[in-house]
PADO-452584 format. One record per residue (C-alpha): residue number from 1; residue in one letter; chain; y negated, x, z negated. Coordinates in steps of 0.1 Angstrom, whole numbers. Example, Ala and Ser with C-alpha at 12.3 -4.5 7.8 and 13.67 -1.06 7.14 Angstrom:
% residues 2
<pt resi="1" resn="a" chain="A" Y="45" X="123" Z="-78"/>
<pt resi="2" resn="s" chain="A" Y="11" X="137" Z="-71"/>
This chain:
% residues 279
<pt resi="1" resn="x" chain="A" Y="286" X="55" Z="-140"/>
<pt resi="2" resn="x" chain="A" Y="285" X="92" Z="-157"/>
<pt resi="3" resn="x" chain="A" Y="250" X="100" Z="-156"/>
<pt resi="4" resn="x" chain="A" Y="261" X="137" Z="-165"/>
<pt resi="5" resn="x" chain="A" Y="285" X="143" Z="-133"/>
<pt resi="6" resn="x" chain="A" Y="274" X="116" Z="-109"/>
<pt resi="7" resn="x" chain="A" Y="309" X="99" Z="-109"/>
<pt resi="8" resn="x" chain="A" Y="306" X="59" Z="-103"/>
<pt resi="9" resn="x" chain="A" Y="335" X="41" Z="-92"/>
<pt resi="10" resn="x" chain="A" Y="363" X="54" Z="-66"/>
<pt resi="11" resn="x" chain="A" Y="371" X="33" Z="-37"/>
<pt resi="12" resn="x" chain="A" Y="392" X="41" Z="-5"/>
<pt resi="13" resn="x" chain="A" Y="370" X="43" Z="27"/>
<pt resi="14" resn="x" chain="A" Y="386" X="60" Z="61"/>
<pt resi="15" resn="x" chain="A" Y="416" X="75" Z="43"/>
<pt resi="16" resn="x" chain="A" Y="391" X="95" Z="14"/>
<pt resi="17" resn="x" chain="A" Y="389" X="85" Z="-16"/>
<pt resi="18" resn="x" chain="A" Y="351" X="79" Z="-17"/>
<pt resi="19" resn="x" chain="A" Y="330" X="86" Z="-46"/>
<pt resi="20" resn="x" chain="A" Y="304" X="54" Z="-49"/>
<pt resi="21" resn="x" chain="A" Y="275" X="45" Z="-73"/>
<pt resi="22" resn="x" chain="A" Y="262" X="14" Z="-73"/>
<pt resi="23" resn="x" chain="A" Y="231" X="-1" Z="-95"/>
<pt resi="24" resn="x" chain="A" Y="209" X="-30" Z="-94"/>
<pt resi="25" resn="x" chain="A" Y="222" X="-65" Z="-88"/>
<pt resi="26" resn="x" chain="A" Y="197" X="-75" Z="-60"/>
<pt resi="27" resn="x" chain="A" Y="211" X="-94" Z="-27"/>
<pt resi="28" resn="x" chain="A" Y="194" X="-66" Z="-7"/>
<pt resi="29" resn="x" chain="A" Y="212" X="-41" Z="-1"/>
<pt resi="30" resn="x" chain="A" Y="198" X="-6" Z="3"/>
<pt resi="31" resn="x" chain="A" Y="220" X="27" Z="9"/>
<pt resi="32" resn="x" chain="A" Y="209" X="62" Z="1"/>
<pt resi="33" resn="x" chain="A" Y="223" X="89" Z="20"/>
<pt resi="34" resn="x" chain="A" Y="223" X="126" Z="6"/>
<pt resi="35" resn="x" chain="A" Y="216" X="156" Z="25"/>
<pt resi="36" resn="x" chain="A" Y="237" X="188" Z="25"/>
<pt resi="37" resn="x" chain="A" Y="226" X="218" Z="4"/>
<pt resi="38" resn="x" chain="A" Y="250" X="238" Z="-17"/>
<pt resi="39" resn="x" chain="A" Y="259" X="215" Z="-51"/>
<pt resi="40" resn="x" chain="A" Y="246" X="186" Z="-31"/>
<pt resi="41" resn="x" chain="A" Y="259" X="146" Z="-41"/>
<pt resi="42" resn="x" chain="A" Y="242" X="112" Z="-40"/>
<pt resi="43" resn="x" chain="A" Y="236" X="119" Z="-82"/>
<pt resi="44" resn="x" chain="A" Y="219" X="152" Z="-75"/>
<pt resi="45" resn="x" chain="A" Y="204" X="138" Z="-46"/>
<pt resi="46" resn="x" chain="A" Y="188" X="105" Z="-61"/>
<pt resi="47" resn="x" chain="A" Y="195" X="101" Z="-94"/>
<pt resi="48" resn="x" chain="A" Y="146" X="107" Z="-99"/>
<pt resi="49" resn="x" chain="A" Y="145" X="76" Z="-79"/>
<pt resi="50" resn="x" chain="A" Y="175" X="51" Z="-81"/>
<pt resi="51" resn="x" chain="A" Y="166" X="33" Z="-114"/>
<pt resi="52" resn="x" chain="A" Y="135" X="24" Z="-99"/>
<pt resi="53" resn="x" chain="A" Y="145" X="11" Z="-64"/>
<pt resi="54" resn="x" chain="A" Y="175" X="-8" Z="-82"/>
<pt resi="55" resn="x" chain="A" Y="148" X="-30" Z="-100"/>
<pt resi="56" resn="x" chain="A" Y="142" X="-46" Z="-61"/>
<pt resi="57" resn="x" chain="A" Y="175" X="-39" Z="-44"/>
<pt resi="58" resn="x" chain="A" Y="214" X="-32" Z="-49"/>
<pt resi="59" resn="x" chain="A" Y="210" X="2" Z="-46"/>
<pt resi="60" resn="x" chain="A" Y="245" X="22" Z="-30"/>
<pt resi="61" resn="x" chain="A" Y="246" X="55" Z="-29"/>
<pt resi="62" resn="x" chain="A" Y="278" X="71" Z="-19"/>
<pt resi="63" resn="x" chain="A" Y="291" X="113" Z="-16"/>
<pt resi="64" resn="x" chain="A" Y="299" X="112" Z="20"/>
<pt resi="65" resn="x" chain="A" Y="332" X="126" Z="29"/>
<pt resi="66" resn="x" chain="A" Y="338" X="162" Z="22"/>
<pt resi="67" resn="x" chain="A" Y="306" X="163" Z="-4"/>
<pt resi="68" resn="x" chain="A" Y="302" X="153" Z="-41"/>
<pt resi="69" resn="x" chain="A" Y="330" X="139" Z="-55"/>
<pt resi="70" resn="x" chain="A" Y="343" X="121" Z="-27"/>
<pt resi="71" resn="x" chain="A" Y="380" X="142" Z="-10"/>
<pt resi="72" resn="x" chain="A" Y="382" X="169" Z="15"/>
<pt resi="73" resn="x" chain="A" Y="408" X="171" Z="37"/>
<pt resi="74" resn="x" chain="A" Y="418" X="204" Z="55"/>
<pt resi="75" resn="x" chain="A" Y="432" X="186" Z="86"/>
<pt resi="76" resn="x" chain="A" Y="404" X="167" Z="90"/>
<pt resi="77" resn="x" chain="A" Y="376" X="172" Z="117"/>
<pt resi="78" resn="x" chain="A" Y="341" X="172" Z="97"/>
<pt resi="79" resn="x" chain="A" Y="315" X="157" Z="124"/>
<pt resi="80" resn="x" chain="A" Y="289" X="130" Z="130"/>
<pt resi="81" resn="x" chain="A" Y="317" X="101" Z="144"/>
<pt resi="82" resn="x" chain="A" Y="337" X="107" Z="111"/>
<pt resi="83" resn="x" chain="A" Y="309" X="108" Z="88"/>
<pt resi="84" resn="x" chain="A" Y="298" X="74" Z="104"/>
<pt resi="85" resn="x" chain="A" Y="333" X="62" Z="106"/>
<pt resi="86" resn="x" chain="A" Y="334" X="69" Z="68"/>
<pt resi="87" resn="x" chain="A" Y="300" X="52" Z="61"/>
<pt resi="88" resn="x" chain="A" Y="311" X="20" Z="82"/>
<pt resi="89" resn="x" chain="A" Y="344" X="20" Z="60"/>
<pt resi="90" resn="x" chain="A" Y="325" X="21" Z="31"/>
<pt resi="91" resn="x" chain="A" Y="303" X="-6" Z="38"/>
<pt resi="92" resn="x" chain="A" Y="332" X="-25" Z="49"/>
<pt resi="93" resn="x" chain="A" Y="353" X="-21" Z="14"/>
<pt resi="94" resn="x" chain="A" Y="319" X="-31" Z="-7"/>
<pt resi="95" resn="x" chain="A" Y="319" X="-61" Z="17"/>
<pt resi="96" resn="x" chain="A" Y="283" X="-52" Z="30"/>
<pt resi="97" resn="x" chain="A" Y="277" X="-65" Z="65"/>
<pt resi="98" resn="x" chain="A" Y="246" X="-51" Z="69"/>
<pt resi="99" resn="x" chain="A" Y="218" X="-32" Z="48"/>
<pt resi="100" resn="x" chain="A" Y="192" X="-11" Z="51"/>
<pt resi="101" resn="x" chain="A" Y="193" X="32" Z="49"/>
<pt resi="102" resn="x" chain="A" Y="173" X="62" Z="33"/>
<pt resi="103" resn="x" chain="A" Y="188" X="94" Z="48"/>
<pt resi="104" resn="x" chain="A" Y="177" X="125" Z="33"/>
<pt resi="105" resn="x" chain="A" Y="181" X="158" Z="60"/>
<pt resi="106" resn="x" chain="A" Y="216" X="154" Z="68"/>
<pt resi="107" resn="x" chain="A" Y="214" X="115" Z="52"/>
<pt resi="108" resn="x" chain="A" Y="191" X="112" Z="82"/>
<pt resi="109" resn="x" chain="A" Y="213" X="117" Z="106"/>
<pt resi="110" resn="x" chain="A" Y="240" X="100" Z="96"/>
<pt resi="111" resn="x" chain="A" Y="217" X="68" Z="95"/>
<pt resi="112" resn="x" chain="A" Y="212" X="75" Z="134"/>
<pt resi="113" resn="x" chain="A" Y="246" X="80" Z="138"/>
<pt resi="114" resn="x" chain="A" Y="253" X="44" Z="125"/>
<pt resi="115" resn="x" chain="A" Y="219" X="25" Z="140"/>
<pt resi="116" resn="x" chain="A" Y="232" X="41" Z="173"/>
<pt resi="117" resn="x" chain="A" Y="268" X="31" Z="167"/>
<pt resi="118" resn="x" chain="A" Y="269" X="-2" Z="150"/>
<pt resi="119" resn="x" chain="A" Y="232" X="-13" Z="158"/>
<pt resi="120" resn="x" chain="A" Y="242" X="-42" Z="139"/>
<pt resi="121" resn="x" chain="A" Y="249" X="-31" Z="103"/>
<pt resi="122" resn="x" chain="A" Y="212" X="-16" Z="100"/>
<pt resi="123" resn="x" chain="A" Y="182" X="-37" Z="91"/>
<pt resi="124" resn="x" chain="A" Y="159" X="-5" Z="81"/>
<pt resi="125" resn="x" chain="A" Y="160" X="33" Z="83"/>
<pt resi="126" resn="x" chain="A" Y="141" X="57" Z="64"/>
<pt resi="127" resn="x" chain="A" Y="149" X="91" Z="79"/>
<pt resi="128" resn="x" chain="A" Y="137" X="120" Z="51"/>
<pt resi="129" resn="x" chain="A" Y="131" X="154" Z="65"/>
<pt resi="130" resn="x" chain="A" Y="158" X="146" Z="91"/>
<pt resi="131" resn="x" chain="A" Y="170" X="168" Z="119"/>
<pt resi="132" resn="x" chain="A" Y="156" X="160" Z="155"/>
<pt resi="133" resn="x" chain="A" Y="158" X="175" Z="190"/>
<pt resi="134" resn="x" chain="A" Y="165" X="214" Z="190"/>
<pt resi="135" resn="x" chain="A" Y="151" X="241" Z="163"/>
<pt resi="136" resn="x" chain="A" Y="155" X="275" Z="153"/>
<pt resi="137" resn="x" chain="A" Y="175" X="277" Z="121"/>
<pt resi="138" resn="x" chain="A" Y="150" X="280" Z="98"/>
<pt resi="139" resn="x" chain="A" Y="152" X="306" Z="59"/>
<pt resi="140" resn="x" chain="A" Y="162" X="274" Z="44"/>
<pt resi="141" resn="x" chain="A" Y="196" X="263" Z="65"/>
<pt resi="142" resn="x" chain="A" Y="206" X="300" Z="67"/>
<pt resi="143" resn="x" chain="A" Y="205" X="305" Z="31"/>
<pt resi="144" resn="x" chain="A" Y="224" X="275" Z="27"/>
<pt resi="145" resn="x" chain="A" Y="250" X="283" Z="53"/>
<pt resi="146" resn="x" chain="A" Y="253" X="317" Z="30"/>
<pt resi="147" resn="x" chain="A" Y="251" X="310" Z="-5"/>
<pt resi="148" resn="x" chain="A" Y="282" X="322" Z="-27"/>
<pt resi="149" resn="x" chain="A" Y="278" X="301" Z="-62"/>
<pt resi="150" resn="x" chain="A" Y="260" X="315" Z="-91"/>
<pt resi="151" resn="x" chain="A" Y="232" X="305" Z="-112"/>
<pt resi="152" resn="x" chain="A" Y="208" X="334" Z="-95"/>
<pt resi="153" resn="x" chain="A" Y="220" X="320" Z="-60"/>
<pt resi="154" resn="x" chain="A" Y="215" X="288" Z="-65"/>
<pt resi="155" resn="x" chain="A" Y="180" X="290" Z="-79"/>
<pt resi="156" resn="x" chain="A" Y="169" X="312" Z="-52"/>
<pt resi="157" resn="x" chain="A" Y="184" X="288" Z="-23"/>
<pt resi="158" resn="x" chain="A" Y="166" X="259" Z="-43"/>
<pt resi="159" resn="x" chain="A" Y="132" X="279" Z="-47"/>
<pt resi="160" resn="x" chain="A" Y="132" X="277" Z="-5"/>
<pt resi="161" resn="x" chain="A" Y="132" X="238" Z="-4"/>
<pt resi="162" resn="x" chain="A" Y="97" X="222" Z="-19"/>
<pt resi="163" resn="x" chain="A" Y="66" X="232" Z="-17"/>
<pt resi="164" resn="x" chain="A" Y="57" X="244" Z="-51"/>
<pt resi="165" resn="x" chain="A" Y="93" X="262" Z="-66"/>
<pt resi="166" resn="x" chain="A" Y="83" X="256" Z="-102"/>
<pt resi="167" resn="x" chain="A" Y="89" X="224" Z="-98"/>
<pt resi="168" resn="x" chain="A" Y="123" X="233" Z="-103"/>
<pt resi="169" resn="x" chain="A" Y="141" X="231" Z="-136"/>
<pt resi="170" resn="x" chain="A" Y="170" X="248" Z="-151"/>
<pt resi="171" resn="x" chain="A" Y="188" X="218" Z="-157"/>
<pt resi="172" resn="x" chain="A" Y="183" X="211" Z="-122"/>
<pt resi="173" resn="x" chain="A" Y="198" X="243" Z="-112"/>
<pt resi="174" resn="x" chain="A" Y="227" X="239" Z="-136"/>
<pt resi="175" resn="x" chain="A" Y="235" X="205" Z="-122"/>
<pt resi="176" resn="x" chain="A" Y="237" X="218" Z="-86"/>
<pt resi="177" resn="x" chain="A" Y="251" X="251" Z="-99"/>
<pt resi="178" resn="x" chain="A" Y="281" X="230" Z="-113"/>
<pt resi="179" resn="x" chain="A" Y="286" X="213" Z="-84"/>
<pt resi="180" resn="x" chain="A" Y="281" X="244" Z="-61"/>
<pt resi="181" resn="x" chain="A" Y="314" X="262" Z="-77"/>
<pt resi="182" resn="x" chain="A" Y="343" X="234" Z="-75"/>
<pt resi="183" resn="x" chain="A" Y="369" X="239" Z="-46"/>
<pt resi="184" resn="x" chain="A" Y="357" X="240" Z="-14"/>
<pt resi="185" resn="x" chain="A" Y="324" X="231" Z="-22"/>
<pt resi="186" resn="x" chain="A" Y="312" X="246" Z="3"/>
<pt resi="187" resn="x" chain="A" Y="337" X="236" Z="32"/>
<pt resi="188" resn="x" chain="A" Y="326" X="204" Z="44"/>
<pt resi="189" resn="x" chain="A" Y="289" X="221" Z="42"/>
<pt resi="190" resn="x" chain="A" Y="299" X="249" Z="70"/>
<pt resi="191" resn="x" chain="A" Y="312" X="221" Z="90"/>
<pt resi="192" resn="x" chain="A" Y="280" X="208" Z="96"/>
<pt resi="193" resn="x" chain="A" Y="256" X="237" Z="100"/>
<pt resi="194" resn="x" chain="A" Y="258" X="267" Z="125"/>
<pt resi="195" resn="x" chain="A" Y="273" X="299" Z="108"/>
<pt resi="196" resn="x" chain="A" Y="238" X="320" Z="114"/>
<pt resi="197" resn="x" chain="A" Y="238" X="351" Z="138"/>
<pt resi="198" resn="x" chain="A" Y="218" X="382" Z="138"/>
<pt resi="199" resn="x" chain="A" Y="197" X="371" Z="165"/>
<pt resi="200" resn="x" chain="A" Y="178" X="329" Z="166"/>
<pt resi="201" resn="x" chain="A" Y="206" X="305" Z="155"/>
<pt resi="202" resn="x" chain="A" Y="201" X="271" Z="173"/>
<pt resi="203" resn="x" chain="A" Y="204" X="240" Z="155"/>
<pt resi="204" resn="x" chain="A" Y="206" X="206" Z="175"/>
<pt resi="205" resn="x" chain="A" Y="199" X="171" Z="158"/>
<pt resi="206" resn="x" chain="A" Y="199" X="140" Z="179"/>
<pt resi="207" resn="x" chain="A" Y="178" X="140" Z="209"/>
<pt resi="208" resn="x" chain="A" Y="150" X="127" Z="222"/>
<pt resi="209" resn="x" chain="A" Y="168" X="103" Z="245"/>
<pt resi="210" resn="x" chain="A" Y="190" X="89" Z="217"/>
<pt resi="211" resn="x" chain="A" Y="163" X="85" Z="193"/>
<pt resi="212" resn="x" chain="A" Y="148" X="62" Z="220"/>
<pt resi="213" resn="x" chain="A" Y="179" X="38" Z="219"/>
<pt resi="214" resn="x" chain="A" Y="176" X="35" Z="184"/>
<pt resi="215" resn="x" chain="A" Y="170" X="-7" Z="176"/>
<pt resi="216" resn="x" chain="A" Y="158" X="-7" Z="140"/>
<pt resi="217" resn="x" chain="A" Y="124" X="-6" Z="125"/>
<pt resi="218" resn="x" chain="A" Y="117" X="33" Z="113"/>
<pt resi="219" resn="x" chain="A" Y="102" X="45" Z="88"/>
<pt resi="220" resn="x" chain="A" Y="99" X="88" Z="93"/>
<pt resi="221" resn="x" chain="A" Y="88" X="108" Z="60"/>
<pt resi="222" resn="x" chain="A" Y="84" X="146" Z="65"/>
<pt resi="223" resn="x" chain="A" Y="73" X="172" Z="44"/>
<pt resi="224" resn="x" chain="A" Y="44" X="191" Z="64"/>
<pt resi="225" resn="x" chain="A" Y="57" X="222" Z="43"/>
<pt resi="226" resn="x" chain="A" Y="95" X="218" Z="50"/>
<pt resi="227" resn="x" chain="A" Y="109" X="253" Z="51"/>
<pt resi="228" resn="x" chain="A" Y="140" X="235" Z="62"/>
<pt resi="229" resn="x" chain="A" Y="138" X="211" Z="86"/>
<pt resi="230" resn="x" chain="A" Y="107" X="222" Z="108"/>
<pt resi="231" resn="x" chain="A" Y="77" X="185" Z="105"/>
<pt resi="232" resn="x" chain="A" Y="81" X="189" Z="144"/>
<pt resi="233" resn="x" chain="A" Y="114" X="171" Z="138"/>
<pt resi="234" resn="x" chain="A" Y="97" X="144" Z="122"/>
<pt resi="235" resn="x" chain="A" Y="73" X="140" Z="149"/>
<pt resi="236" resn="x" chain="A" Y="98" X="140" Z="176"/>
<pt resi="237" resn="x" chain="A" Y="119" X="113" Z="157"/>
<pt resi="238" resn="x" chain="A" Y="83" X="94" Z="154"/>
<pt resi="239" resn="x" chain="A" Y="74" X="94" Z="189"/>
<pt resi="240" resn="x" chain="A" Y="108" X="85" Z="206"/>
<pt resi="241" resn="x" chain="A" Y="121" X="55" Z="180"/>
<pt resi="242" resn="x" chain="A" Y="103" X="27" Z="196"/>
<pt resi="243" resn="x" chain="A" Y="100" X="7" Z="165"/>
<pt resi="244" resn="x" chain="A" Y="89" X="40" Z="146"/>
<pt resi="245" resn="x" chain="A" Y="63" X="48" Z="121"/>
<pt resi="246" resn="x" chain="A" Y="56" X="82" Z="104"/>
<pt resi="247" resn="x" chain="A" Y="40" X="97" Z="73"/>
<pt resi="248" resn="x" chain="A" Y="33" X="133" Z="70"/>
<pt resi="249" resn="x" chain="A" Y="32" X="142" Z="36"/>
<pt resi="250" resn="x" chain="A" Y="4" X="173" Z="27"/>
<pt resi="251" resn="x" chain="A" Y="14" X="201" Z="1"/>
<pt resi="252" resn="x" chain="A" Y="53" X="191" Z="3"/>
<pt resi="253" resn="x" chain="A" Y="85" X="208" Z="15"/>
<pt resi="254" resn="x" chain="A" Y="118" X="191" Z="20"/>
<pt resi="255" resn="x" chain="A" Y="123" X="171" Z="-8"/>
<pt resi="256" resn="x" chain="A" Y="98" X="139" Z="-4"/>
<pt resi="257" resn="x" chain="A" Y="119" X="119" Z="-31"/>
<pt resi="258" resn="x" chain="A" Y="110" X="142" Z="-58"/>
<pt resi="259" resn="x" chain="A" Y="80" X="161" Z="-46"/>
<pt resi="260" resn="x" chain="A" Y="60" X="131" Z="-40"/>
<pt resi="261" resn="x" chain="A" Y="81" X="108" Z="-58"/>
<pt resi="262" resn="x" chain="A" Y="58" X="75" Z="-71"/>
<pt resi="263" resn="x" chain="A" Y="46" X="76" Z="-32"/>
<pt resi="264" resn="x" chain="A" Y="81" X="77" Z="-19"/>
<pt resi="265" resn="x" chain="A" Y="90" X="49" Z="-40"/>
<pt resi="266" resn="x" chain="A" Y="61" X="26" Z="-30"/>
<pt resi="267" resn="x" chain="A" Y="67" X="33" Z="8"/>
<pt resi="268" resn="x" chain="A" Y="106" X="26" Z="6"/>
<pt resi="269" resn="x" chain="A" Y="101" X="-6" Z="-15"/>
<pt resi="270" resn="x" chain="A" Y="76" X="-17" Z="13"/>
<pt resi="271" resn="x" chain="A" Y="89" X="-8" Z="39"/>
<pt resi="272" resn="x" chain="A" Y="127" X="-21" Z="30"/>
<pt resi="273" resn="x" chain="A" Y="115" X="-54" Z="10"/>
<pt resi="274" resn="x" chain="A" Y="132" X="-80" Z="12"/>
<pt resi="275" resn="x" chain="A" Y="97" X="-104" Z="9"/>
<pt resi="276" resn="x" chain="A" Y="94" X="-85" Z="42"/>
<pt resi="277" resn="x" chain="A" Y="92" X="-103" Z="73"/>
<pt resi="278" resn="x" chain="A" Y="126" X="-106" Z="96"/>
<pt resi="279" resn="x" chain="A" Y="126" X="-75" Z="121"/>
């Protein structure tokens, strides 16, 4: 794998060729799932935290269809049921029957999308500052609904996300700059988020009465900060899982994974291990 661009290895998964990295050698299996900001991919997304979580599981983390290095197609309809058709298809050509999931934002989502589809192939969930019920688009999805690529845009979409901006590093920007600005970066992005309007843009996650069909044990991490993706979501996601628990996270926006990182990692491992007992 190219620690510099994110590429791992290439595998076909629901007619894309999917772009897939894979470390760790452990037989659990445990997926990351990215979210959608501009220059977004599962490298940009997780590369703080995967060396560390491969040491206790096979860690996958793939660029879901349309994002990161994985193929757009133009005549394709970008939605949840192909999104969780692609991650079933993946799992299926890495002959995974079943694993557990970290969802970032978007990530989140898709992980309900497959616990509520194909209850079966999930052991855990981890839902990261992931969308739930109804909200007002927030700064933070607007801005990344409009960003044109440039080094000055991208910094000043990324200075919206945690809770203290100078976390933020130039190579950071750079990285997500670079991914920002190849062809239609930004397509698959649009897809998934509401094109904003002068007056309150609604944004709809899952709700409240699918949450509650949801099987698998839960674990919700929310940033009580996230300019993004409002903590109610978390809350809400909390309260109607029934096997759910949740951990509000003080002085953090939405980027647990690297704001609070060393806490993340010791929740996850936990909460996913496999000296666990059987859910």
């Amino acid at each position: 794998m190219s620690k510099q661009t994110g590429r791992g290895e290439t595998i076909q998964a629901a007619g894309h060729e999917t772009n897939v990295l894979v470390q760790g050698q452990g037989g659990e299996v445990l997926f990351l799932l990215h979210g959608s900001g501009p220059g977004v991919s599962a490298w940009t997304n997780w590369n703080g935290v995967m060396p560390e979580l491969s040491s206790t599981f096979r860690v996958v983390a793939p660029d879901i269809a349309g994002f990161g290095y994985t193929e757009f197609k133009e005549d394709n309809k970008y939605d949840i049921k192909l999104w969780v058709n692609h991650l079933v298809a993946i799992m299926d050509a890495l002959q995974i029957p079943r694993a557990s999931f970290v969802g970032n934002s978007f990530g989140g989502a898709l992980a309900i999308g497959l616990a509520l589809h194909a209850p079966e192939r999930v052991k855990n969930l981890v839902l990261v500052g992931t969308p739930a019920g109804e909200f007002a688009q927030t700064a933070g999805l607007r801005s990344v609904w409009q960003y044109e690529p440039s080094m000055e845009n991208m910094r000043a979409v990324m200075s919206l996300f945690p809770y203290d901006a100078s976390i933020i590093t130039d190579e950071m920007v750079r990285l997500r700059y670079e991914a920002s600005a190849r062809p239609r970066a930004q397509t698959a992005l649009r897809k998934l988020i509401p094109e904003p309007t002068e007056g309150v843009t609604m944004v709809k996650g899952f709700p409240e009465s699918a949450l509650a069909r949801i099987a698998a044990p839960t674990l919700v991490l929310h940033g009580r900060e996230d300019a993004v993706v409002p903590p109610a979501c978390g809350l809400l996601a909390a309260q109607s899982i029934p096997r759910a628990e949740l951990h509000l996270f003080g002085q953090c926006g939405h980027w647990v994974q690297v704001e609070h990182r060393a806490r993340f990692l010791q929740l996850v491992r936990d909460f996913c291990s496999p000296s666990k007992e059987p859910a």
